[in-house]
N, C-alpha and C positions, 0 to 999 in steps of 0.2 A: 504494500500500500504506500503509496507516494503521500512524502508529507502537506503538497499542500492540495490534498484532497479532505484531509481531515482534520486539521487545526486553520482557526484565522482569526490573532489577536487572543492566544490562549482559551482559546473556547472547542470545543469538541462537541460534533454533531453525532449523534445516535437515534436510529433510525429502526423501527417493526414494521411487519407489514402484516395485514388480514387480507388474501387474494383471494375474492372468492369466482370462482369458476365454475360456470354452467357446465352440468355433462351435455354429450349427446345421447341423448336417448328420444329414442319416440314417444312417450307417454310421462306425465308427469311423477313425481318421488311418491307420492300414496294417494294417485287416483288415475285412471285408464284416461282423462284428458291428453287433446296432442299439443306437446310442445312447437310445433311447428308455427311457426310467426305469423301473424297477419294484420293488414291495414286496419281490419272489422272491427273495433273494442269490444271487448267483456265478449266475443265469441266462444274462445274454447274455455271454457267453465264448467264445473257442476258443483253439485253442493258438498264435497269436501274439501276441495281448493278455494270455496267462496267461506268457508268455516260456518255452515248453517247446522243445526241443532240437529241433533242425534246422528250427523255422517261421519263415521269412521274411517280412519285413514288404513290402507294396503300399503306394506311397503314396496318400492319397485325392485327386483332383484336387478336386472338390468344395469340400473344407479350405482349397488351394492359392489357389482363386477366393478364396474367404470373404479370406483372405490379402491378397492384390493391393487388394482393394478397401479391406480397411483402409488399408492403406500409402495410396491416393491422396489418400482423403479425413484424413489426417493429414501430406497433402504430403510423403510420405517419401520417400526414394531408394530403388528398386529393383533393385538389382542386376543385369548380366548373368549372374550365374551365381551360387547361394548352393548350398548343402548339408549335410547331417545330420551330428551328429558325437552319441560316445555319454555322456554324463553318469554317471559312475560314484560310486553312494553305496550304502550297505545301509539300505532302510527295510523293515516288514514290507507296507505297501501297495506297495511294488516290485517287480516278478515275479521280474524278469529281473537285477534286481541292478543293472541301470541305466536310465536315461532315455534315451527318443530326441531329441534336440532338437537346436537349431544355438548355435551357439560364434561364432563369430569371423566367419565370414558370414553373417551374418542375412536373409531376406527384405525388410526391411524398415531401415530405418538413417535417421538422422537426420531423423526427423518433428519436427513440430509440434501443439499444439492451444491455441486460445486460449479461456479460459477470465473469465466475470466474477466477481469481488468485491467485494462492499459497493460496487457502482456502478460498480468500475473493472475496465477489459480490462488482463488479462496474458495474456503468451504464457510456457506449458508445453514445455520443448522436451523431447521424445521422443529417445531416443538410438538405440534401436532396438528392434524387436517380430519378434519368434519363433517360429514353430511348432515344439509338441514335442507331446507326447504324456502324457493328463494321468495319475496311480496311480489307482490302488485308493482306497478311503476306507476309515476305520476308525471302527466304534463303539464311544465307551468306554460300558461296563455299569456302573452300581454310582456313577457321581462324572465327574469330569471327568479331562483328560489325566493330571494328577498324582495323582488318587485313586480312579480307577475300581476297580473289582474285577476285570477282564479287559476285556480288549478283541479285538473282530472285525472280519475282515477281509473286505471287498465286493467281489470285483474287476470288479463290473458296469463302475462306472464307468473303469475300465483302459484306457488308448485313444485315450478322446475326444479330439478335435483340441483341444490351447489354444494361444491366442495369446498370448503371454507381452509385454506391455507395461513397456519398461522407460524410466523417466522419468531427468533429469536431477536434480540435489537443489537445483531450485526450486524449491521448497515450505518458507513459513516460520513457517505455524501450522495446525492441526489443519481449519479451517478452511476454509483455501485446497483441502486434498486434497477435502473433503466437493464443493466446486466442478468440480474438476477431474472427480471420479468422476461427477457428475452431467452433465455435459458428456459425455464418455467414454460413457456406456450410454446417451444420446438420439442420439451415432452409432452407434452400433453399431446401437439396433433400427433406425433409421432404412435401414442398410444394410440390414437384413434376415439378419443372421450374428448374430443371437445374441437367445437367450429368457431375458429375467430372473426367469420361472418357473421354468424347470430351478432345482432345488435344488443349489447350489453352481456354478452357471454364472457367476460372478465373483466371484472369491479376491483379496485383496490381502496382499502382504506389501510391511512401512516400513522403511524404514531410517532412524534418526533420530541427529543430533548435536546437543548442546548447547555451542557456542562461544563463550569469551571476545569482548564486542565490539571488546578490542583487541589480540586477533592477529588480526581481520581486516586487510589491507593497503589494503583503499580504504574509503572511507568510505559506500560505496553494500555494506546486506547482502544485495543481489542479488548484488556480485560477490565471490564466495568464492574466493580462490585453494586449486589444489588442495594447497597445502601447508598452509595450516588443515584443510581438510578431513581429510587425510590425519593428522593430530596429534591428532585426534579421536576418543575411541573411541565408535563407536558401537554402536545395540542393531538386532538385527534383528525386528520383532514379526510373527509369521507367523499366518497361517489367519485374519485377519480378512474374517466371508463380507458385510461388507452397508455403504454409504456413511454410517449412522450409526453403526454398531461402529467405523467407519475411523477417522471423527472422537473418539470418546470415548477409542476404545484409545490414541489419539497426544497427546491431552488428557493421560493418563494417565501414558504414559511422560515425557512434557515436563515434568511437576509432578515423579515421578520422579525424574525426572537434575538437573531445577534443585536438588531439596530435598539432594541427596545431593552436587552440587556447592558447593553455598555453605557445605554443614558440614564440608566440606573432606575429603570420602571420595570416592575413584576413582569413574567407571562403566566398570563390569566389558564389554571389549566381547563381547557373546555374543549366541546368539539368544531370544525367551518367547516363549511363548503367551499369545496374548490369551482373556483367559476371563472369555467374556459374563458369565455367569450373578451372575460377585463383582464385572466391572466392573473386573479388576484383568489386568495383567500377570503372568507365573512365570515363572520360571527354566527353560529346556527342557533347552541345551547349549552351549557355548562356541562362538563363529562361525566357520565356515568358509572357508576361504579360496579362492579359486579353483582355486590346486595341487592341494588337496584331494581336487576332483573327477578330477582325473587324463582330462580329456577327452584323446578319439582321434577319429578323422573315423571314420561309420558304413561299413562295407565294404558291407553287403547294399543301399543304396540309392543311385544313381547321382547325379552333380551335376545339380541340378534350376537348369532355366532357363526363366525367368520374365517378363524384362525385355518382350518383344514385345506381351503381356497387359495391359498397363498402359492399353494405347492399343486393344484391345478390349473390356475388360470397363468398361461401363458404370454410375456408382456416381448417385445421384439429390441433389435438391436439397435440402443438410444443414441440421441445424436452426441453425445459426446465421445463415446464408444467409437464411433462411424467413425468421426473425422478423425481421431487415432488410427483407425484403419488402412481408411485413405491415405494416411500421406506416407504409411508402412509400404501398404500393398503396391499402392500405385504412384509413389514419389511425388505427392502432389504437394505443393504450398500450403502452408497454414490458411492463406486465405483464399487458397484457390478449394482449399477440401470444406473450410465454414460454409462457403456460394453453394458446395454440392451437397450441402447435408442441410439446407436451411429448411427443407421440408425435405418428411420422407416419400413422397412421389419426386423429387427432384432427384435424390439420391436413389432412390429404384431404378429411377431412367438412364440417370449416368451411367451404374451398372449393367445395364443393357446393352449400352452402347459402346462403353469396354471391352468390354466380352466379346464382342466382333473387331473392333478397331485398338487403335493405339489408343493408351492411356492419355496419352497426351492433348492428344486430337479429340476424343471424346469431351476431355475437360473444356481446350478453346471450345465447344460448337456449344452444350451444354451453358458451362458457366457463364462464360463470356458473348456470346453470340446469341443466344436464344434465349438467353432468361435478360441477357440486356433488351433484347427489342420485345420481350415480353412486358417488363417493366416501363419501356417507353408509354408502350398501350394500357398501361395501368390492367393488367393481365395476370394471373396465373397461370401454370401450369395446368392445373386443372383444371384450364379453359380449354387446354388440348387433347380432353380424354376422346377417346378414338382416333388420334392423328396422331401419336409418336409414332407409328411406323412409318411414317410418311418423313417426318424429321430423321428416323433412321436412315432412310431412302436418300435423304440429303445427304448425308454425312458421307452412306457410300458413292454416291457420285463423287464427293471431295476426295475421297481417300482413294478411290479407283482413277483420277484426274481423266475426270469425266469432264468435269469442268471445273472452270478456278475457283481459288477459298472468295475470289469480290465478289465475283457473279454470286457466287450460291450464298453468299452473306446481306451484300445489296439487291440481289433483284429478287433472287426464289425465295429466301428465308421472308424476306419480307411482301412478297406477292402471296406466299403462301399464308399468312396472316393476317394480311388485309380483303384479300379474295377472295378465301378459303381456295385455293387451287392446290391442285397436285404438283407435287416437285417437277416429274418428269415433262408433262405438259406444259409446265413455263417454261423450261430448259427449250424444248420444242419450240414454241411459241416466240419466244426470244431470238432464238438460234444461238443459244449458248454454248454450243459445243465445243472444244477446244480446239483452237485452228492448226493446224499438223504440220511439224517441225520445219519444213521445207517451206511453206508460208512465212512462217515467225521469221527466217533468218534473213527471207527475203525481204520483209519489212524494215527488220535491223538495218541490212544496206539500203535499202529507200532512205531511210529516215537519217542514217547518218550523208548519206550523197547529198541530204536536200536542205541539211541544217552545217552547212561548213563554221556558221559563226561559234555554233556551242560544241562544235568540233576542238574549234581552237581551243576554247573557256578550259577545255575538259583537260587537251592537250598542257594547258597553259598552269594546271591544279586545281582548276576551280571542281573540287568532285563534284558539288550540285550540279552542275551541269546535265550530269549524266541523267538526274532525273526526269528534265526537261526532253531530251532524246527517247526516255520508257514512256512516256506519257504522247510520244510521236508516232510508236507502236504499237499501245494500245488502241492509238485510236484506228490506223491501219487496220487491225484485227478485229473490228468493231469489240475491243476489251474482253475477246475471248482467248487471248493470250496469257500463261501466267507471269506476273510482274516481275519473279524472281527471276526465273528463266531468265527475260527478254533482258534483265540488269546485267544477267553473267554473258549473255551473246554479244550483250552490245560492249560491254571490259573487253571480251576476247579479239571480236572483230577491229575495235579500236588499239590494241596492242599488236595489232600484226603487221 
């Protein structure tokens, strides 16, 4: 950890987080409602996600799975026996007046996740992650939380399973979380439990302190005894929906509480909102205490055991796993193997395309080539399901020098994307095909006979020169010449 990520003016920033994450599942946590999204309000409902009088909740197993497999691949401990207890507060996205979630036995309990910064691995310890059941959402009309004109209540989303991720307060700048959270959602989809399209499918709420660096008791501000901690008031910043809100809103608070500390004014411990639109924090409510909640263990749902699961359900190979792999197996760059492991359909496809071609070459077309003009288009991958074989198709035209890396980069890659066309038929269509040795060389002498001035330049040291001359041959060949080539014919013929 770089020091000035973490001290500024003797003060020390210490950071939690609560992540909660929608699973995917079809059907909501304890009722057959579908999760699936829609414009319609208060459509997918029934009377146990709306908390009406005498409906009992089913748990989902579905959820239960999504569960387990987080916990493995965050090497968590899973308990022989966890269960539901009720969370009691008044919101108006609340039905029922309380929450269903777990308390004290959690699913899931002392994980890990190791996380890089600016070059260096840390380890994130996890204290424990939860299944509960997420509210209602509200829309404010008219302004934001504190200036709307009214506000409506959704309760489509009422239900859906979350996993409530709760971190240790190892986190000691804005930063570090943006790391954490991006680690954090490449397992998840990786597992297959969670879509970062669902809108609001991962919530964060921080918990932040700013501490004197000398009432820490050791000289390392990794180790924070809980008695600084605890002497600390700190702010809670909820409903942050996205890993750069996460980062600017804790930015934010940090400037915050430093500025208001060093002028020798309290921080008030309470909870704000974070509110995109000003970029600023607000005042919501004063923080609540655990008492508060007044938890009871839930009567309508029985002790769920889990433990036996662990060692059935099967979790796949994680991304940080992967890009170890990659740059073992296939000599790839540290950030040439992050581009290919950022999602596990990128990193399936890469290996695909490996496996037939050069390492090398798969990674330019891949990394570099097709997830950049994917990315142009504000695209996925998974905008291409049915067409990687057709992007395979490309790859082997390059590698079989069918036709050059520009064409199949600037016209097919990209005709293929905007047209929906087939590789071969633009190649066709184009006339991309590669114009055949005895052309090219002929072009070389055209083009050097017809440009005597950058003959001299070239002759004289000027090497740019020579570029001006490959660019005299491409155009000869209507640029179905490769540029390497035509650079070493046109050295050869000019040295003779």
């Amino acid at each position: 950890m770089t020091a000035q990520t973490v001290q500024q003016g003797d003060l020390v920033t210490v950071i939690g987080l609560e992540v909660h994450v929608q699973l995917e599942t079809d059907t909501k946590i304890f009722c057959g409602c579908s999760t699936d999204q829609t414009d319609e309000p208060n459509e997918n409902v029934c009377p146990v996600c709306l908390g009406l009088p005498g409906a009992l909740p089913v748990l989902n197993e579905g959820a239960v799975e999504a569960a387990v497999k987080i916990g493995k691949a965050i090497d968590a401990d899973i308990p022989e026996e966890t269960r539901f207890h009720r969370k009691n507060y008044y919101y108006p996205d609340l039905p029922k007046n309380f929450q269903i979630t777990q308390y004290d036995e959690p699913i899931c309990q002392e994980g890990e996740l190791e996380v890089s910064v600016e070059g260096e691995r840390r380890t994130i310890t996890v204290e424990r992650a939860h299944l509960e059941e997420d509210p209602g959402s509200l829309q404010h009309v008219g302004g934001g939380i504190d200036t709307a004109d009214y506000t409506l209540v959704d309760y489509n989303r009422a239900g859906t399973p979350l996993m409530e991720i709760v971190t240790a307060p190892d986190f000691r700048s804005p930063d570090e979380v943006r790391a954490f959270l991006d680690e954090l959602e490449e397992v998840l989809e990786y597992l297959s439990v969670f879509n970062a399209e669902r809108d609001g499918s991962l919530r964060i709420d921080a918990n932040l302190s700013i501490i004197p660096e000398d009432e820490i008791e050791s000289n390392d501000v990794d180790e924070i005894g809980a008695d600084a901690l605890a002497a600390a008031n700190r702010t809670e910043v909820k409903n942050i929906s996205s890993h750069k809100g996460a980062e600017k809103a804790l930015a934010y608070e940090e400037t915050r509480q430093k500025n208001a500390i060093q002028r020798g004014r309290a921080v008030e411990q309470e909870t704000r909102h974070w509110d995109e639109s000003r970029g600023i924090t607000v005042s919501m409510r004063s923080k609540e205490e655990e008492k508060d909640y007044r938890y009871f263990e839930e009567a309508d749902l029985p002790p769920l055991r889990v433990s036996g699961w662990k060692d059935k359900i099967d979790i796949p190979e994680l991304p940080s796993a992967r890009r170890e792999r990659f740059q073992d197996e296939y000599d790839l760059s540290e950030e040439a193997a992050s581009k290919l492991t950022s999602t596990k359909q990128v990193a399936d496809f890469y290996e695909d395309i490996a496996s037939e071609f050069d390492p090398d070459l798969a990674a330019t077309w891949v990394a570099d080539n097709l997830l950049g003009e994917l990315n142009y288009r504000d695209m996925e991958i998974t905008d291409l399901e049915g067409r990687l074989e057709e992007v395979t198709r490309l790859v082997e035209l390059v590698a079989t020098d069918e036709i050059t890396a520009k064409n199949a980069r600037e016209t097919v890659l990209r005709g293929m994307l905007d047209d929906d066309a087939e590789p071969d038929d633009i190649v066709e269509a184009e006339d991309l095909g590669k114009t055949d040795e005895g052309e090219v060389q002929q072009a070389v002498v055209d083009a050097i006979d017809e440009n005597p001035d950058a003959v001299d330049d070239y002759e004289s040291g000027d090497d740019g020169a020579i570029n001006f001359l490959v660019g005299q041959v491409m155009q000869k060949t209507g640029g179905s010449a490769d540029p390497g080539d035509v650079n070493q014919l046109l050295r050869a013929e000019l040295e003779e």
